[in-house]
C-alpha positions in Angstrom: 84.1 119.1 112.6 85.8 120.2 109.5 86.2 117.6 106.6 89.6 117.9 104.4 90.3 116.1 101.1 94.2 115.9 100.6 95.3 114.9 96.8 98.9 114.9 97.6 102.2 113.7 97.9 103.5 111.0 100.5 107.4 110.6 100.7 109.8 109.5 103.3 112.2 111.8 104.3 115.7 111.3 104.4 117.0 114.1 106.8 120.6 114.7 107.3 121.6 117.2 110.1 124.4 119.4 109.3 126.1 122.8 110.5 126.4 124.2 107.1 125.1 122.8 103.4 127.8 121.5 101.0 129.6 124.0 98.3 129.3 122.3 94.4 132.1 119.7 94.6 132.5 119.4 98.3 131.9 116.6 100.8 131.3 117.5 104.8 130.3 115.3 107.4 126.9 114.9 108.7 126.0 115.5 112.4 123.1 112.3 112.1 120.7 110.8 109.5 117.2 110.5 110.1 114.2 108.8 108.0 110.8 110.6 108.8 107.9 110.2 107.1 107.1 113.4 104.9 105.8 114.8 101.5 103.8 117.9 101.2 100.3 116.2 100.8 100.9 113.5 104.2 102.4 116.3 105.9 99.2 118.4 105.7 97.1 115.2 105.8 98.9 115.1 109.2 98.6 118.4 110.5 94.9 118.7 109.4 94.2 115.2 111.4 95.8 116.7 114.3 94.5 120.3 114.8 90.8 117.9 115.2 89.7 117.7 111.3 88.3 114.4 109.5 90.8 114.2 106.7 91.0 111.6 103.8 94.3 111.5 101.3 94.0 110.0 97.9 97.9 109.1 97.0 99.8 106.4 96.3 103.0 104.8 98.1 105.4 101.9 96.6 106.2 98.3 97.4 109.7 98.6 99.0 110.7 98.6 102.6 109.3 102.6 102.8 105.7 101.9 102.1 104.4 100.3 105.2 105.8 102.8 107.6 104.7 105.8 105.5 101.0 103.8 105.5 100.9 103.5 109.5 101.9 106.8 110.1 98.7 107.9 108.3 96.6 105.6 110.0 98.0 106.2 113.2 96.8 109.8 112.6 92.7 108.6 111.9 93.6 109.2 108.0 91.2 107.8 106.1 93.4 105.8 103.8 90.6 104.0 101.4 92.3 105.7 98.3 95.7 105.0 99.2 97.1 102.6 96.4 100.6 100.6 96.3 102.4 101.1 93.2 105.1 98.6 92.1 107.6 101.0 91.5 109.7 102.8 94.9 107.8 105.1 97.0 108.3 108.7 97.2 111.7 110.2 98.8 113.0 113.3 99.7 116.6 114.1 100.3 116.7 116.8 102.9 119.7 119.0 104.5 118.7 120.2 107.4 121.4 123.5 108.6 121.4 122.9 112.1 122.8 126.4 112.6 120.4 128.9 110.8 117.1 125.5 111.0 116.9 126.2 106.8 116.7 123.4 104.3 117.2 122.1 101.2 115.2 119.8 99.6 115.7 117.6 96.7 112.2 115.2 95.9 112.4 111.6 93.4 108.1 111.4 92.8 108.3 107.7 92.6 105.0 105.9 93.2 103.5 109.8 93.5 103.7 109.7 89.7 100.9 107.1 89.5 98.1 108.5 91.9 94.4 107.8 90.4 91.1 109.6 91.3 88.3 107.5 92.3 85.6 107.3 89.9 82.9 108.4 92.6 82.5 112.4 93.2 81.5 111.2 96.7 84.9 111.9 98.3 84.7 115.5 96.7 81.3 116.4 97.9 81.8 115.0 101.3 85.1 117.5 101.8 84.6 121.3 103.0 88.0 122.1 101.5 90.6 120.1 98.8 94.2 120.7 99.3 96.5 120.5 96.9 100.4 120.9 95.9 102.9 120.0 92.9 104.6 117.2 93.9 101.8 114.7 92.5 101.4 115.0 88.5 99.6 118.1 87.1 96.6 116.5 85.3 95.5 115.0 88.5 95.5 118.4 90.5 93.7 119.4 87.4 90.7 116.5 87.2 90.7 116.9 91.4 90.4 120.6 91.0 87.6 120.7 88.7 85.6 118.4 90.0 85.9 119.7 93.6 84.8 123.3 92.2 81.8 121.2 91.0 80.8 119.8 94.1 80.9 123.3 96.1 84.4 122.2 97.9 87.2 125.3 98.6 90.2 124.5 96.5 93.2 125.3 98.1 96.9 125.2 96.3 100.1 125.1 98.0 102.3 125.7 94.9 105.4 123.9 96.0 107.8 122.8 94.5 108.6 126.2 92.6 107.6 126.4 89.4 108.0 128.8 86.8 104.4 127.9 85.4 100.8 126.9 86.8 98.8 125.6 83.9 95.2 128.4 83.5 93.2 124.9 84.0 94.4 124.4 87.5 94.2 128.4 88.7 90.5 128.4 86.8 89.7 126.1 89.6 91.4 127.0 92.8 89.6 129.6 95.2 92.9 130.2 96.9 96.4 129.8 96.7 99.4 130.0 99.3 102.5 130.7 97.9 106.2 131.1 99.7 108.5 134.1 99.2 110.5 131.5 96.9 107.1 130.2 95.1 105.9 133.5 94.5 109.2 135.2 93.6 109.4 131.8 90.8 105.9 132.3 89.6 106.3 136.1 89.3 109.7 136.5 88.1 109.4 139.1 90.4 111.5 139.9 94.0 110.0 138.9 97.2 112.1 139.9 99.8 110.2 142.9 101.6 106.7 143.1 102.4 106.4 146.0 99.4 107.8 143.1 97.0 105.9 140.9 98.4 102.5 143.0 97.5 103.7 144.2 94.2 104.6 140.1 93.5 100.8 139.0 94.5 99.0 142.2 92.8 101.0 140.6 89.7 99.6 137.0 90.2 96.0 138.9 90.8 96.2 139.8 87.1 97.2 136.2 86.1 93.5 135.1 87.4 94.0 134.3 91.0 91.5 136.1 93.2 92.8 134.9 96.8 96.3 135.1 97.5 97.9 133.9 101.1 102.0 134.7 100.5 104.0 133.4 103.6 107.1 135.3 104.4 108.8 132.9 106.8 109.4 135.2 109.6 108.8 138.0 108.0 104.7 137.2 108.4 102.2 136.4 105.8 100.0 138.7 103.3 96.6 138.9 102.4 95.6 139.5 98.8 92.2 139.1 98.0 88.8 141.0 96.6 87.5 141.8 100.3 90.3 142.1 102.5 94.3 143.0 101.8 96.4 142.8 105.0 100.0 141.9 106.4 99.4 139.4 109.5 103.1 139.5 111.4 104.7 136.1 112.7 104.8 134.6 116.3 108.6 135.4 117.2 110.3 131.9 118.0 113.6 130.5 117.5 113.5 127.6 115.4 115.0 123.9 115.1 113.7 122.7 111.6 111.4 124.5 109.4 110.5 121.3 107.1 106.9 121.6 107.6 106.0 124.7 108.7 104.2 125.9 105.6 102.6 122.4 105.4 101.1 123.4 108.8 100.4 126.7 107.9 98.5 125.2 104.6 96.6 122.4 106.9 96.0 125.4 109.7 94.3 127.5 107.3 92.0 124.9 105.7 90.6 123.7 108.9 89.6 127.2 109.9 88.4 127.5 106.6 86.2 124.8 106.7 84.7 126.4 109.7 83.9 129.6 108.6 80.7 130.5 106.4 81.3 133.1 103.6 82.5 135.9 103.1 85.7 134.4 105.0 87.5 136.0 107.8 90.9 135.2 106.4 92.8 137.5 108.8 91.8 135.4 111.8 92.3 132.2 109.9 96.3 133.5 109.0 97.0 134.3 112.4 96.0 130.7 114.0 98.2 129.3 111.1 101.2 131.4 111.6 100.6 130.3 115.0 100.8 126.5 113.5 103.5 127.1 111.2 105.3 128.5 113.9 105.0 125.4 116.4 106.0 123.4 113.7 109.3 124.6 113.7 110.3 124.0 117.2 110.8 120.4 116.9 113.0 118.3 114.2 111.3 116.5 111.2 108.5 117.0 109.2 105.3 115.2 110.5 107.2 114.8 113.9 106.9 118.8 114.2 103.3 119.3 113.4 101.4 120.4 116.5 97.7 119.2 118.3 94.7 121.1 118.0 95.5 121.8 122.4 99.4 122.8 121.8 98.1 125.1 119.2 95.7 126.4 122.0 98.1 126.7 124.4 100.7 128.4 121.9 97.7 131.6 121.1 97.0 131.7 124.9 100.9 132.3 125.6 100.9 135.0 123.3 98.2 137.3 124.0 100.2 140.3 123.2 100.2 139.4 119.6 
């Protein structure tokens, strides 16, 4: 069984369903408002737990009427929670609308107790994890310190660079073995276009030269690429029709570090892509964010209904 460190963000999500966003300066009615618990490091903490790996999450949550609910839904989930901490400050939120028509989002995050995780002094944690995932909605130094000292213990850093940012500090990219950028990540850390597949490959040959050896872009619908040293190739999507795509590249993320953690090296990425498309996928075809995120047997029984792919 696969053993995954999260160092990540936990938020509750406040979801508001809606057939079409707001223009600047307009107010619409809402179809309903829902509060799920979210944020990109419990969502893959989540997913991870549920596709059958042992998964511990250092983070941090606050001391308002949030915190407890966002706590049980991790344990609730066999999430070891040792390094969870309660900050006196409000926990993490994310204001989401959710376009009930086209199942596209926007999302607006507040950090909140994120802002004040801590590393435990022990490297235990580190060298007891096959894989450390990270993201950018927890503060930079920290992805940095977990990075490092992951690399040092042996452990497969993987970073989800979301939210967008113009800018990944050379400390944290020194220490990741892969990253797994969206069309809108990659487009943002590239400066470059990223809406064909020939973008897309031009966009990640680009983030090759910044330093980054192994690149996993997902293209939403559009499939995912593979950029690396050993193995370049363009894994297409499961065709579906989709409710809410909140976490389907936190699935995707989780997916792929789970089959990850059971592989030996040289890594077979292409067969590790197409079970997290297939994740990714299924976690679009309910509403919500950990709500969504599919068992290790529905992600069985999704591969085994599409043997044609």
């Amino acid at each position: 069984m696969s053993n995954i460190l999260v160092v990540g963000s936990i938020n509750m999500d406040v979801v508001a369903s809606t057939n079409r966003h707001p223009k600047p300066g307009e107010t619409i009615l809402i179809d309903s408002i829902e509060f799920i618990p979210g944020g990109k490091g419990a969502n893959a903490a989540v997913a991870a737990a549920r596709l059958g790996a042992n998964v511990s999450i250092v983070g941090a949550v606050g001391n308002d009427a949030f915190a407890e609910t966002l706590r049980i839904g991790l344990v609730k989930n066999r999430i070891d929670c040792t390094h969870l901490l309660t900050i006196n400050k409000s926990s993490g939120t994310a204001i989401i609308t959710l376009d009930t028509n086209t199942a596209q989002n926007a999302i607006m995050v507040g950090m909140g107790a994120n802002e004040d995780i801590k590393l435990p002094k022990s490297d235990a944690i580190f060298k007891n994890a096959d894989v450390l995932l990270l993201q950018l909605e927890t503060p930079i130094d920290i992805n940095i310190e977990a990075a490092q000292r992951a690399k040092a213990c042996n452990t497969l850093v993987i970073l989800d660079p979301a939210p967008a940012t113009t800018q990944i500090p050379f400390e944290l990219l020194n220490h990741c073995d892969l990253i797994s950028p969206n069309e809108t990540e990659l487009a943002t850390l590239t400066g470059l276009p990223t809406d064909t597949l020939d973008q897309t490959i031009n966009a990640c040959t680009c983030l090759k030269q910044m330093g980054i050896q192994t690149i996993i872009a997902k293209m939403s619908d559009k499939g995912t690429y593979i950029h690396a040293s050993n193995q370049s190739c363009h894994i297409p999507s499961y065709p579906i029709k989709p409710i809410d795509t909140t976490a389907a590249g936190d699935a995707f993320t989780a997916c792929l570090a789970t089959e990850l953690a059971q592989q030996n090296k040289p890594y077979n990425l292409a067969a590790a892509v197409k079970h997290a498309n297939a994740a990714g996928a299924l976690a679009c075809l309910k509403f919500g964010a950990q709500t969504s995120l599919p068992t290790q047997e529905e992600l069985k029984q999704f591969i085994r209904s599409k043997t044609a792919y």
